[in-house]
C-alpha positions in Angstrom: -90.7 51.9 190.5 -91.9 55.3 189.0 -89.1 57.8 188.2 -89.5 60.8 190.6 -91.1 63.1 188.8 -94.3 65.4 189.5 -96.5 63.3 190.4 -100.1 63.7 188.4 -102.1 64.3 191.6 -101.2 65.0 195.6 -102.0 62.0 197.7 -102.2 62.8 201.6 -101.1 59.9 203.7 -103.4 58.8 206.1 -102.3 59.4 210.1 -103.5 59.0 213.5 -103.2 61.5 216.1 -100.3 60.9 218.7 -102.0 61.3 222.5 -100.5 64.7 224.0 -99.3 66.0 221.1 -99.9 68.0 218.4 -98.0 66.0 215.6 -100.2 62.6 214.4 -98.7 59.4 212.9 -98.4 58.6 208.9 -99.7 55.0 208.3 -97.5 53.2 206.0 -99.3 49.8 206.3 -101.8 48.0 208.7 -100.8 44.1 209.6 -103.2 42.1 211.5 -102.7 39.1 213.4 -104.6 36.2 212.6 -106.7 33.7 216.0 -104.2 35.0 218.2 -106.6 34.3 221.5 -107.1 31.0 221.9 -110.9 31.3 222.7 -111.7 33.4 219.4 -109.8 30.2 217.5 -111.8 27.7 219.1 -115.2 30.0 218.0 -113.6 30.4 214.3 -113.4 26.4 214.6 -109.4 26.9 214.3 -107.3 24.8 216.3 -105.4 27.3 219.2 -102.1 25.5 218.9 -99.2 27.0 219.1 -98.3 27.0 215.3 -96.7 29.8 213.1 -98.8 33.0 213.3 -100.6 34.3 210.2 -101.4 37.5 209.1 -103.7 39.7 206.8 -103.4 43.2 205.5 -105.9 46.5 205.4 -105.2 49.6 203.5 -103.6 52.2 205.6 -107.1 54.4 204.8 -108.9 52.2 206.8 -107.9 53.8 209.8 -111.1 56.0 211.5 -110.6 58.3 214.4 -111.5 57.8 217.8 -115.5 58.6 218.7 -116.2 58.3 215.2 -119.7 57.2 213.1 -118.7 54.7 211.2 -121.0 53.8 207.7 -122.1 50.4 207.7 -120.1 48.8 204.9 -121.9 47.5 201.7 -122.3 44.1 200.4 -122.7 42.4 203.9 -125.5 41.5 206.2 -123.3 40.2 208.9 -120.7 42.6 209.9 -119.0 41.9 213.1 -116.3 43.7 216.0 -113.3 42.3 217.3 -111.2 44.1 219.9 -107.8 44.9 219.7 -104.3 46.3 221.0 -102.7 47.7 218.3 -98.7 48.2 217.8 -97.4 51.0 216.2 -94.1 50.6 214.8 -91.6 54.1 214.7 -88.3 52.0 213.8 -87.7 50.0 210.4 -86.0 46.7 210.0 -85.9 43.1 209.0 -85.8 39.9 210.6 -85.6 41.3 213.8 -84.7 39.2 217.0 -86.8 38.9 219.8 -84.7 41.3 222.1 -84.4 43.8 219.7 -88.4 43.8 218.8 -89.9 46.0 222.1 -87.1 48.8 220.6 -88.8 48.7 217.3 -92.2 50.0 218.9 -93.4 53.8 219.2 -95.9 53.3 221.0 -99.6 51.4 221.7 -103.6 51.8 220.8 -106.9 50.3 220.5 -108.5 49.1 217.7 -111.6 47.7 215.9 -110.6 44.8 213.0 -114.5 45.5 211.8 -115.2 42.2 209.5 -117.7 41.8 207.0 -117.9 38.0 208.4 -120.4 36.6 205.7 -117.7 37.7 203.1 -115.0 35.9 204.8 -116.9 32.8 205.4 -117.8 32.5 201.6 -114.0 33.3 201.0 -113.3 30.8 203.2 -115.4 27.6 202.0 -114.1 28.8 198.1 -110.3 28.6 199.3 -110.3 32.3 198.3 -108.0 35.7 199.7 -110.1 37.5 202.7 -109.0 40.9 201.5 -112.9 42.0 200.5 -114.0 40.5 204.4 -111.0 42.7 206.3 -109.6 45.3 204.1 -112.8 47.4 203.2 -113.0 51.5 203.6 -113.5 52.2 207.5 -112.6 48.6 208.9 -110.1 50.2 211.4 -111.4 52.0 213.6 -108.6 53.2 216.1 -107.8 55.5 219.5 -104.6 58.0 219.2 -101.3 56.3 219.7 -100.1 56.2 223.1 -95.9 56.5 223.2 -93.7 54.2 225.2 -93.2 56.3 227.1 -96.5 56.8 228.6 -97.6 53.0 228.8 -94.9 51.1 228.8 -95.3 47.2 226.7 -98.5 46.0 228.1 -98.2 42.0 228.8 -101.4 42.2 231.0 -104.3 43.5 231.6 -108.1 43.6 230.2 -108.9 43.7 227.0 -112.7 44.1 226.2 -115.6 45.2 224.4 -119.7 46.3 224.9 -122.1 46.8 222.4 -124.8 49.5 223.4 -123.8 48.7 227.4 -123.9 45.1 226.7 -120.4 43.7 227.4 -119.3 41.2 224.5 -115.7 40.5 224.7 -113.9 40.2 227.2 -110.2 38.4 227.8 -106.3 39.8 228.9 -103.6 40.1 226.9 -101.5 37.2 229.2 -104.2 35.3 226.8 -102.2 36.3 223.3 -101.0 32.2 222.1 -98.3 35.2 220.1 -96.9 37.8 222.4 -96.2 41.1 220.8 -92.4 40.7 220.4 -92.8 37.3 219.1 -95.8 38.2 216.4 -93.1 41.3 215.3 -90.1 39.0 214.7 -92.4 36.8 212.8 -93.8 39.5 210.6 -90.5 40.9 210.0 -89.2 37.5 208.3 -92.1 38.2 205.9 -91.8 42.2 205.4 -89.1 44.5 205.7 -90.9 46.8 209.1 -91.2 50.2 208.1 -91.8 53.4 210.8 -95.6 53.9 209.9 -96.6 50.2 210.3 -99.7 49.1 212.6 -100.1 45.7 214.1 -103.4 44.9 215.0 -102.1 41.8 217.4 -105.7 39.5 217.3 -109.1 39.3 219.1 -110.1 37.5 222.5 -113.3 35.0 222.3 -117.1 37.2 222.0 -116.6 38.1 218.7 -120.6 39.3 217.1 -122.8 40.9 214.8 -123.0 45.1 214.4 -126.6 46.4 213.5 -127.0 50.1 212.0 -127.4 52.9 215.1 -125.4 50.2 217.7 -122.9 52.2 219.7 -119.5 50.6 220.4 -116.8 50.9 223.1 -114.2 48.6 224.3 -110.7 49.2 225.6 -107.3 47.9 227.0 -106.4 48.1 230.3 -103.6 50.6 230.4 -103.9 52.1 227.4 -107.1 53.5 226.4 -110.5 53.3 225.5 -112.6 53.5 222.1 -115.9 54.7 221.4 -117.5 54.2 217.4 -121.2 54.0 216.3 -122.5 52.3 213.1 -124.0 55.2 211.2 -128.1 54.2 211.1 
């Protein structure tokens, strides 16, 4: 670890806005939940058992604002949406229990994991990381965070997404093989949680290719909606 000195150059930390409020979150890391519908793993070609959840990381300046153009990323021909509720997590702590998890969460939002899905396929078939296919500038697009206090956990409830009015995906969060608290108690046997993190808790089945100048917007029952479009 770096002594803490002046640093050589001012770093601002990436945030999202907070709904109703003037103040925005600081991202500290983005987790995302691996086949966590059981529909989008049988379309991977995953089995949807019930085993251990998995996870995979983007950099917390991933994140793009709400109503948003988003560039269409380089080095793909196949880039691809998944819907998502999204978990933001205001209080730190390791191997949590599964009571204690709901306290751990400031608040909920939607997301976008966008997926450069040629990548990750050729990742795949090579036994190789998927951190070029996921973790790539604007791959998170994401509404502001909606408190606890304002939408309570959501357990239920739609979950879907349309592609230039043409629905795609569309499930419920009863759906989720790893609910919420469980997928945090998991993580946090893996990382010590820190106030800043974002879970991005999986995908239902509909999952499908973005083309330059397509306009996005999905949402979660409850909780908001978001709009992006690819930049042409």
């Amino acid at each position: 670890m770096a002594e803490k000195t002046r640093a050589v150059f001012e770093i601002v930390r990436p945030g999202v806005p907070i709904r109703g409020s003037d103040r925005y979150f600081p991202v500290h890391r983005i987790y995302c939940v691996g086949r966590n519908y059981a529909a989008h793993a049988r379309e991977s070609g995953a089995d949807p058992e019930r085993e251990a959840p998995f996870y995979f990381m983007k950099p917390a300046d991933a994140v793009v604002a709400n109503d948003s153009r988003v560039p269409y990323p380089p080095r793909t021909r196949d880039l691809h949406h998944e819907i998502e509720l999204v978990v933001a997590i205001g209080k730190g702590g390791r191997d949590l229990s599964l009571e204690d998890a709901e306290g751990h969460i400031f608040g909920y939002a939607v997301g976008i994991d966008l997926t450069r899905r040629d990548l990750q396929a050729e990742a795949k078939s090579a036994g190789r990381p998927w951190d070029t296919s996921k973790g790539f500038d604007h791959s998170a697009p994401i509404t502001a965070i909606h408190p606890v206090g304002e939408v309570g956990h959501p357990v239920g409830g739609r979950i879907w997404l349309e592609v230039n009015g043409e629905r795609r995906q569309d499930g419920d969060l009863a759906e989720l093989i790893w609910s919420v608290p469980e997928a945090i108690v998991e993580l946090s046997t893996l990382f010590a949680l820190q106030p800043g993190d974002l879970i991005f808790t999986g995908t239902p089945a509909g999952v499908g290719s973005l083309r330059r100048g397509d306009r996005v917007r999905g949402g979660v029952a409850g909780v908001d909606e978001i709009r992006i479009e690819i930049a042409a």
